[in-house]
C-alpha positions, 0 to 999 in steps of 0.5 A: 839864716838856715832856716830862711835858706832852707824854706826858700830852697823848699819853695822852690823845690816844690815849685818845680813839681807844678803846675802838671801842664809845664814839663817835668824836670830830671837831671843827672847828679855829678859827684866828686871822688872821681866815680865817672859820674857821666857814664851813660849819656844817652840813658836818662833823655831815652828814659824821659822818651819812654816815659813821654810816649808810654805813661804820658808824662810830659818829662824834658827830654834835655837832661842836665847836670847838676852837682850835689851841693849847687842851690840848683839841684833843688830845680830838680824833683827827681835826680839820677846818679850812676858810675863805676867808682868812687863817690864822696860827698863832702859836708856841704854837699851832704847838708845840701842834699839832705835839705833837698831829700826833706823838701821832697826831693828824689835821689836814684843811684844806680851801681854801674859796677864798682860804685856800690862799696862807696856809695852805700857810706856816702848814703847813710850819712845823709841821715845818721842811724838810718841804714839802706834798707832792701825793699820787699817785691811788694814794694809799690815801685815794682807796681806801676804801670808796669808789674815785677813780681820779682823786683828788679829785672836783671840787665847785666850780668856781673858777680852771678847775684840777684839784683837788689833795690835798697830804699833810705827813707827819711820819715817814712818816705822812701828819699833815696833809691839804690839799685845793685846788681842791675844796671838800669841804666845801661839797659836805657841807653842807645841800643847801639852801645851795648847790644842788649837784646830789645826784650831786655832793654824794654825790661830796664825802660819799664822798670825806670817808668815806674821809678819816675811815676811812682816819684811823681805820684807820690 
């Protein structure tokens, strides 16, 4: 019977992924533990926005919220997770999203300060022996449409330390992004909110444009 949930969830995951015509869809992961997972409202349909008229993709711009074990999150190719806290995955939750992570699905968690003690033990359940790994600056996420020759950009300052992109990969493929020490998605959100400068904000939106397309294309 798992076997027949799990090549239904498949099928459908990879349905969501084509034809290319239809738009792409993305959405914002809700989590239990008590992490504000909805931080950052304005991030993702900004980073859709950019995508759509910087790199012409076709990405929904009305981002919705999916939790970590529905049978919906398997609609979704791609899904961002982001918070200052707390993060517990729960066994279901867990069986849920690695069935998703296998069928070719996307996870990107990006620490919005204060995440990062939990969410890295939340991640390395999802497949027991594999550890987070830190990706080399010659990692093809760093060169996409746009080139960081030195990995992730800087957007807020925290603890005074470099920013780091941690993968998990399952089989070789990179499933899961981890972004520490960076705050991507701050640098996403409404200029407004944070004030950060249009040079850093567009450093954030391009770095986020070649996480979509490097998931997309790959």
């Amino acid at each position: 019977m798992k076997k027949i949930i799990f090549l239904f969830s498949f099928f459908v995951l990879a349905s969501s992924f084509t034809p290319v015509d239809k738009p792409l869809k993305i959405a914002l992961l809700k989590y239990n533990g008590g992490g504000d997972w909805y931080a950052n409202p304005t991030s993702l349909p900004n980073l859709a926005k950019y995508c759509n008229q910087n790199l012409n993709m076709n990405i929904e711009t009305d981002i919705p919220t999916v939790e970590v074990g529905s049978a919906d999150l398997f609609n979704y190719p791609f899904v961002h997770m982001t918070g200052h806290g707390n993060v517990v995955f729960n066994e279901q939750e867990l069986d849920n999203l690695r069935a998703y992570l296998i069928g070719g699905g996307f996870l990107h968690a990006d620490d919005n300060y204060g995440m990062d003690k939990f969410i890295r033990v939340q991640l390395e359940k999802l497949f027991p022996g594999s550890k987070l790994i830190e990706l080399p600056f010659s990692h093809p996420v760093f060169h996409q449409k746009f080139d960081f020759a030195n990995g992730l950009p800087k957007i807020h300052e925290h603890d005074g330390t470099p920013p780091q992109a941690f993968g998990l990969f399952h089989e070789g493929r990179l499933v899961a992004l981890y972004t520490y020490e960076c705050d991507l998605g701050d640098g996403w959100e409404d200029q407004s909110v944070h004030k950060d400068p249009t040079e850093v904000r567009e450093k954030a939106l391009k770095m986020g444009a070649n996480i979509l397309r490097y998931v997309f294309s790959n």
